[in-house]
DSSP file (Angstrom, degrees, kcal/mol; ACC not computed):
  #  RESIDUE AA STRUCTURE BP1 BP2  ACC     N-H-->O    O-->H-N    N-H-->O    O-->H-N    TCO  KAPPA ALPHA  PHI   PSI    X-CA   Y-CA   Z-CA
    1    1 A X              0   0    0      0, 0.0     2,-0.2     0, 0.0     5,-0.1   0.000 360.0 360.0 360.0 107.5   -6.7   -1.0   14.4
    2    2 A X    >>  -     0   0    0      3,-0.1     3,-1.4     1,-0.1     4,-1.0  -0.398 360.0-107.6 -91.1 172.7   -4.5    1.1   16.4
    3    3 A X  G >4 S+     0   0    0      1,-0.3     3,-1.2    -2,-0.2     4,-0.1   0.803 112.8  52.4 -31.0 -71.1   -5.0    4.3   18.5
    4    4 A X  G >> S+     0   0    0      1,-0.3     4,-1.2     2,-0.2     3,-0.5   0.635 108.5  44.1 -38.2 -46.7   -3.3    6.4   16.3
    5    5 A X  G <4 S+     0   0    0     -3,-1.4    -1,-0.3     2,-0.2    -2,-0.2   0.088 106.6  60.8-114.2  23.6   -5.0    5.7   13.0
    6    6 A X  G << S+     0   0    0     -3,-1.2     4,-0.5    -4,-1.0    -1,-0.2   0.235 102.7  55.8 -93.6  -2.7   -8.3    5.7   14.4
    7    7 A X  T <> S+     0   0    0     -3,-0.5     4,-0.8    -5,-0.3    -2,-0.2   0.766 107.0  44.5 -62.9 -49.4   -7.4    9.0   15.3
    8    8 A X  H  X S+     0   0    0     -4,-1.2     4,-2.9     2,-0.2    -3,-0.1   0.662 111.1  57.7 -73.3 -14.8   -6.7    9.9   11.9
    9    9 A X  H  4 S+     0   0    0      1,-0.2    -1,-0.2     2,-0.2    -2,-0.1   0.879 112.6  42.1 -57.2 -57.2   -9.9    8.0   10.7
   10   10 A X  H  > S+     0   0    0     -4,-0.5     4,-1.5     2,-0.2    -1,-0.2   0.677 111.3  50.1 -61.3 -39.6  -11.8   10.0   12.6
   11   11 A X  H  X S+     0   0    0     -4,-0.8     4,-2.2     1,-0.2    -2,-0.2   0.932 116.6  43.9 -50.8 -64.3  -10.2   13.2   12.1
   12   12 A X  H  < S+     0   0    0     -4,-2.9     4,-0.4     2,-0.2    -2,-0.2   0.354 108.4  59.7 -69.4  -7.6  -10.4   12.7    8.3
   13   13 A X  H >> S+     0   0    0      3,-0.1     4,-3.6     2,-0.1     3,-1.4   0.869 109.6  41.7 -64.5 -76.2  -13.9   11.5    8.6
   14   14 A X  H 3X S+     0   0    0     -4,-1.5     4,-3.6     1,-0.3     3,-0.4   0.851 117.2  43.3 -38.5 -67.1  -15.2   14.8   10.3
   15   15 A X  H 3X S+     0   0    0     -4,-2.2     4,-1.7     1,-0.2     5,-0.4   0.854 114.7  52.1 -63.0 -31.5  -13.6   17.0    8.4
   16   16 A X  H <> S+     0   0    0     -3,-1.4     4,-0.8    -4,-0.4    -2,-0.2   0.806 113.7  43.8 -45.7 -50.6  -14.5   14.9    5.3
   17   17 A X  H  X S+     0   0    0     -4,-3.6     4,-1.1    -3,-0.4    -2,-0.2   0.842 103.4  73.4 -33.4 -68.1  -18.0   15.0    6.2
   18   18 A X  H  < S+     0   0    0     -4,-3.6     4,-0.4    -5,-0.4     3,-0.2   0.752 106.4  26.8   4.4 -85.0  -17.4   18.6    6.9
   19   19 A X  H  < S+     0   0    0     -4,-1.7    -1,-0.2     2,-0.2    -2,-0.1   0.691 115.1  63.0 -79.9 -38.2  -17.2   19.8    3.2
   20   20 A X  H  < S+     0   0    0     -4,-0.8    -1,-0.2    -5,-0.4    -2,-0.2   0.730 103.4  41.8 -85.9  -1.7  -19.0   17.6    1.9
   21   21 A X     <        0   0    0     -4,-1.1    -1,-0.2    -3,-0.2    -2,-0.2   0.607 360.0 360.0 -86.2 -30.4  -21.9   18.3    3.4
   22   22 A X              0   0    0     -4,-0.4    -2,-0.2    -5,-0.2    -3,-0.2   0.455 360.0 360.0 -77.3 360.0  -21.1   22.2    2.9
C-alpha cells in the first residue's frame, strides 16, 4: 500500500462515512 493511495482511502473513507451517516 503506498502513501498516496492510502491517502485517497482515507479521504474517500471520511467523506464516505460523511454522507452516509447524514
Amino acid at each position: 500500500m503506498t502513501l498516496p493511495s492510502a491517502d485517497s482511502l482515507s479521504r474517500a473513507g471520511y467523506v464516505f462515512a460523511g454522507w452516509n451517516t447524514a
